[in-house]
ZATIKE-150359 format. One record per residue (C-alpha): residue number from 1; chain; x, y, z. Coordinates in nm, 3 decimals, always signed. Layout:
// residues N
+-----+------+---------+---------+---------+
! pos ! unit !       x !       y !       z !
+-----+------+---------+---------+---------+
! NUM !    A !       X !       Y !       Z !
...
+-----+------+---------+---------+---------+
// end
This chain:
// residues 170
+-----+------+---------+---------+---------+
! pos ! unit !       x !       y !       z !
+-----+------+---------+---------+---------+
!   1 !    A !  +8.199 !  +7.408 !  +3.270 !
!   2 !    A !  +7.825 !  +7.463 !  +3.141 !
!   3 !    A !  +7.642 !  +7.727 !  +3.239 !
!   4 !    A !  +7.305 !  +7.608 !  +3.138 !
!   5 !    A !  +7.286 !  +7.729 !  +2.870 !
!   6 !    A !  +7.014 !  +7.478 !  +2.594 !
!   7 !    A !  +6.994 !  +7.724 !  +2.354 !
!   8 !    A !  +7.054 !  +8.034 !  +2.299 !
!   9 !    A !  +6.717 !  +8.102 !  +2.415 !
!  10 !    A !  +6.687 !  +7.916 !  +2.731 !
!  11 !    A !  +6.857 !  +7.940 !  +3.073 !
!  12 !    A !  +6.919 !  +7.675 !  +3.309 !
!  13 !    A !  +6.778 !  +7.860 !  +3.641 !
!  14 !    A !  +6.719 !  +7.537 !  +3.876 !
!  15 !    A !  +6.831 !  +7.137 !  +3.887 !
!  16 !    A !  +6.573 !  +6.904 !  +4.046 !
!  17 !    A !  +6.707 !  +6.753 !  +4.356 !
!  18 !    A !  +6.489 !  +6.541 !  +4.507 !
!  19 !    A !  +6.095 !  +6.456 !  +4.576 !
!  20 !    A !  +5.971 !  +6.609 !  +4.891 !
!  21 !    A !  +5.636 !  +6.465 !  +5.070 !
!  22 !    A !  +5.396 !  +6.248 !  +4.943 !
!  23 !    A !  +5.189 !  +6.504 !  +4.736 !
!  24 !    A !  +5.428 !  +6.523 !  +4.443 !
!  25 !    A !  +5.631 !  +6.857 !  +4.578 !
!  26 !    A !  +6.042 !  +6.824 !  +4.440 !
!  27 !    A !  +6.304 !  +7.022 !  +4.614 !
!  28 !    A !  +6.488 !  +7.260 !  +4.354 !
!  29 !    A !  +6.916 !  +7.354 !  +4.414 !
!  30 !    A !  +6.874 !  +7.709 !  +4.261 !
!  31 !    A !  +7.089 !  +7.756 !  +3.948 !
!  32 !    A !  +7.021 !  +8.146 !  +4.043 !
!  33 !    A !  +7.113 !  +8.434 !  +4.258 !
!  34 !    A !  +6.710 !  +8.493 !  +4.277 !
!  35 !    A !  +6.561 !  +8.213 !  +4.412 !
!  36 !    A !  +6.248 !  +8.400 !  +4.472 !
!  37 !    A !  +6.178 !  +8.422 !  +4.120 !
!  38 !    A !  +6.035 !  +8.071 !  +4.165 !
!  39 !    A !  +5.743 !  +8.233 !  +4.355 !
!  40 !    A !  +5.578 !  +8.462 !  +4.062 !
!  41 !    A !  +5.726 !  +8.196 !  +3.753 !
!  42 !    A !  +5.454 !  +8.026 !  +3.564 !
!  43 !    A !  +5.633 !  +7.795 !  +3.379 !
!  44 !    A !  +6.004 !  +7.621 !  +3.393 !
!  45 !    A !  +6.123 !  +7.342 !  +3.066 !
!  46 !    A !  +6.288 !  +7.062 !  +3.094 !
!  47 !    A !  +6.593 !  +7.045 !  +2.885 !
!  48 !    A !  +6.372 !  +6.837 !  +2.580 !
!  49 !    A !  +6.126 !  +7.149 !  +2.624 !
!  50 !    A !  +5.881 !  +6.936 !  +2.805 !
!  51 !    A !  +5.663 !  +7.256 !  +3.031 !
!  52 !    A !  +5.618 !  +7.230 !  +3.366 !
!  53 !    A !  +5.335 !  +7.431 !  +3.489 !
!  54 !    A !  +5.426 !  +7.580 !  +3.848 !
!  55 !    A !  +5.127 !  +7.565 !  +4.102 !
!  56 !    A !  +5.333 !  +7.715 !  +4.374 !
!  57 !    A !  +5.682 !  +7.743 !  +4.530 !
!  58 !    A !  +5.855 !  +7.846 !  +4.851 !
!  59 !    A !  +6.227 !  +7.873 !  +4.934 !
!  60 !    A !  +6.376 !  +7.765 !  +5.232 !
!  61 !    A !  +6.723 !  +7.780 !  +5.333 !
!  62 !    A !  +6.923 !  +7.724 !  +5.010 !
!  63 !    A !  +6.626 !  +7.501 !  +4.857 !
!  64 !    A !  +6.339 !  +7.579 !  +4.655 !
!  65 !    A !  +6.020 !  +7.368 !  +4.753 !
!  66 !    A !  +5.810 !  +7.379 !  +4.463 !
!  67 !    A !  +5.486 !  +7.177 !  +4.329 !
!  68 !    A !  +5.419 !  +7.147 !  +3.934 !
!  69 !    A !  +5.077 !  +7.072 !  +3.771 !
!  70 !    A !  +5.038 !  +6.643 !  +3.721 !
!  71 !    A !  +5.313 !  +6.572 !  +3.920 !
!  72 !    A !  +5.136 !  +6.442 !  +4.221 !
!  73 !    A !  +5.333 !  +6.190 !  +4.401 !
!  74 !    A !  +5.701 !  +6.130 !  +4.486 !
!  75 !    A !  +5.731 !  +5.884 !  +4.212 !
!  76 !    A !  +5.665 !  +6.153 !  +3.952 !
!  77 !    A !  +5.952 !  +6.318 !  +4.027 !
!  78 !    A !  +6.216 !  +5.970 !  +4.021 !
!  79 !    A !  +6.269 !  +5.997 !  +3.627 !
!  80 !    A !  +6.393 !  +6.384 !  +3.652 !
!  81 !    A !  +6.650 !  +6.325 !  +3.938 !
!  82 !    A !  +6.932 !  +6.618 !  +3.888 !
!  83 !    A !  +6.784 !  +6.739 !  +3.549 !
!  84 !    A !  +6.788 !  +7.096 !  +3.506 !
!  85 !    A !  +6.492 !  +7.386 !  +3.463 !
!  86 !    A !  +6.524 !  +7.617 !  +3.248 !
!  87 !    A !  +6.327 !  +7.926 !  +3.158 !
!  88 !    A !  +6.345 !  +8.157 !  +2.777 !
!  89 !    A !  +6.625 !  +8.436 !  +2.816 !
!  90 !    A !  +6.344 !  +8.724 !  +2.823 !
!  91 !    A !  +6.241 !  +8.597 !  +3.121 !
!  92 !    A !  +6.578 !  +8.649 !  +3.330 !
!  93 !    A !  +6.529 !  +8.917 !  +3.599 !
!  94 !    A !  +6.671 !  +9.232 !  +3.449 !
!  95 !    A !  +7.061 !  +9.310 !  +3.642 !
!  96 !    A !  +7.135 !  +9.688 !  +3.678 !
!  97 !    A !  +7.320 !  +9.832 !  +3.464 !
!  98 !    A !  +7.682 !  +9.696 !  +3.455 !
!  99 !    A !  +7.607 !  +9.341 !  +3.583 !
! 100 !    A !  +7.599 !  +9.043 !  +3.349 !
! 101 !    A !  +7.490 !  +8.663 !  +3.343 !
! 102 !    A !  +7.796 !  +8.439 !  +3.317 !
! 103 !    A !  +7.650 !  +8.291 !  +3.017 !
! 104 !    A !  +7.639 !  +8.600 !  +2.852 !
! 105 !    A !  +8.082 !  +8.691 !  +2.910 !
! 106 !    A !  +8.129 !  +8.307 !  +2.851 !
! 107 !    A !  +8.336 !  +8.397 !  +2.497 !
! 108 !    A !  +8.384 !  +8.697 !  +2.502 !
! 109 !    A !  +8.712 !  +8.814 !  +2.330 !
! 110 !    A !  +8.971 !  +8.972 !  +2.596 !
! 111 !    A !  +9.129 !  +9.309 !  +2.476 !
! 112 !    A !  +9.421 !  +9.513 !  +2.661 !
! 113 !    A !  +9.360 !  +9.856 !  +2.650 !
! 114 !    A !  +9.590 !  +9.945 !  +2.344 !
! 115 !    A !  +9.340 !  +9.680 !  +2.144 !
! 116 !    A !  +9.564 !  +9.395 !  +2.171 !
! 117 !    A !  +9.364 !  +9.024 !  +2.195 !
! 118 !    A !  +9.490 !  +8.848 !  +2.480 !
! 119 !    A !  +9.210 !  +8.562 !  +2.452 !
! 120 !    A !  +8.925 !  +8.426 !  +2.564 !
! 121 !    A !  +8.704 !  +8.450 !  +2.869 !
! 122 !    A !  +8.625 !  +8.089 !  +2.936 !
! 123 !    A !  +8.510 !  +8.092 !  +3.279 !
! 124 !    A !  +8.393 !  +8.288 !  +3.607 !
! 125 !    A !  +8.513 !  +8.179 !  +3.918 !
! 126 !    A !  +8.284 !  +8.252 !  +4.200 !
! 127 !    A !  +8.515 !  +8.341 !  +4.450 !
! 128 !    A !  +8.297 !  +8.497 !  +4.753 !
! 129 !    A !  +8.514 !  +8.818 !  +4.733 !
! 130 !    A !  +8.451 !  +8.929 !  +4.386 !
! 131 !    A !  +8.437 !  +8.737 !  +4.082 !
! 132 !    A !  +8.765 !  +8.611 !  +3.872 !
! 133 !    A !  +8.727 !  +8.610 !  +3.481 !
! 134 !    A !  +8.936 !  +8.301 !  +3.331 !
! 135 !    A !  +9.126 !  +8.468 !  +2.999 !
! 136 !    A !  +9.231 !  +8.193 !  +2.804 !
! 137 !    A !  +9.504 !  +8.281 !  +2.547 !
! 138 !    A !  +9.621 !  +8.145 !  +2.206 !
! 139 !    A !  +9.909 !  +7.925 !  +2.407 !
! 140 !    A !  +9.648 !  +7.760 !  +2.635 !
! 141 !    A !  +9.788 !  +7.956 !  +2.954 !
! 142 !    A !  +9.515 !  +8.106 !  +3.154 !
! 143 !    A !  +9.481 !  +8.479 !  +3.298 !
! 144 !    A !  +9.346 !  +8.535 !  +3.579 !
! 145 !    A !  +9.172 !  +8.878 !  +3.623 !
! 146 !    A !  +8.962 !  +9.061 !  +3.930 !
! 147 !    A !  +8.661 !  +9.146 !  +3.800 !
! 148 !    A !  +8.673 !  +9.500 !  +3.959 !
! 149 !    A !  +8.645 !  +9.795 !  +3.821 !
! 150 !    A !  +9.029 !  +9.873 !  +3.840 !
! 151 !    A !  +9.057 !  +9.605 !  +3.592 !
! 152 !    A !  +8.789 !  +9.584 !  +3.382 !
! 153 !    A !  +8.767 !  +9.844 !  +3.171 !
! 154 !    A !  +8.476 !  +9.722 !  +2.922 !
! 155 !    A !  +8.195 !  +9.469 !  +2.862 !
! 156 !    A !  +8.077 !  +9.531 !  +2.523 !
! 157 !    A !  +7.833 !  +9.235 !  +2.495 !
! 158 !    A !  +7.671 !  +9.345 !  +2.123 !
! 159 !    A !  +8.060 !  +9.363 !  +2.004 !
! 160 !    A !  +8.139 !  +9.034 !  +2.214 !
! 161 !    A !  +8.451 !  +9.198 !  +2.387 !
! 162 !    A !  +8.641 !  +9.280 !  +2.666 !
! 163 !    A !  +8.862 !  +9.526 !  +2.798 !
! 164 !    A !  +9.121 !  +9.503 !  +3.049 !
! 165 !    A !  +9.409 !  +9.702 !  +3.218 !
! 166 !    A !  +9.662 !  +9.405 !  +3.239 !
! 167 !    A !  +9.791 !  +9.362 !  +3.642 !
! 168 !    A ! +10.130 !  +9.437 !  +3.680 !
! 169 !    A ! +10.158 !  +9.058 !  +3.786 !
! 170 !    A ! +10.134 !  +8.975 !  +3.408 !
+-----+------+---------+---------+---------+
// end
């Protein structure tokens, strides 16, 4: 699965859905868990780093309804049909302490707690409940681990690891 990820500098944070009107707004599915960041952005890229100058942008329901600068009629919008947006990593909004981007555990290597490498984290699975980190190992099975505190025991991002107590279920 991608996470949006164009470089290691941008981040995928929307995906154009459709156009909306006749005055060149485009409906945005949020690629975010801050939608309202679309109301104080300036700018979002286009995956060939093609700028889009925001003029304004609401959310509504589970949409974002936004207008970009020379983009004024539905038409505009037809060649950029489910493209993403992205915007540079420094302009994320900042998680408290302890809370990560899934881009950023994506590869992380998976340690039990006496140092052992059981694999890789290859994926987050957004389960409503609390997150599930995908470990996969060296013989292609796959882990499955809470991502609870009982759990996980470290997120070293600068070292590129993770620490887990191993479930019993193991």
């Amino acid at each position: 699965m991608s996470y949006g990820v164009v470089n290691k500098e941008m981040i995928a944070v929307a995906r154009i859905a459709s156009p909306y009107g006749v005055r060149g707004e485009v409906k945005l599915q949020p690629l975010t868990d801050f939608p309202h960041r679309f109301e104080s952005t300036d700018c979002l890229f286009l995956v060939d780093g093609t700028k889009l100058v925001l003029e304004s942008a609401r959310v509504q329901k589970n949409m974002v309804f936004a207008k970009f600068k020379g983009i004024d009629t539905p038409e505009g919008w037809l060649p950029f049909q489910r493209q993403k947006l992205f915007v540079p990593e420094d302009a994320l909004v900042v998680l408290p302490e302890g809370q990560y981007y899934i881009f950023q555990l994506i590869g992380l290597a998976a340690f039990d707690e006496s140092g052992v490498q059981l694999g890789l984290l290859t994926d987050v699975l957004k389960t409503g409940c609390n997150d599930v980190y995908v470990i996969k190992t060296d013989d292609s099975k796959e882990l499955l681990i809470p991502a609870i505190d009982r759990y996980i025991r470290l997120v070293d991002l600068s070292e590129r690891r993770l620490v887990i107590e191993v479930p019993e279920y193991w």
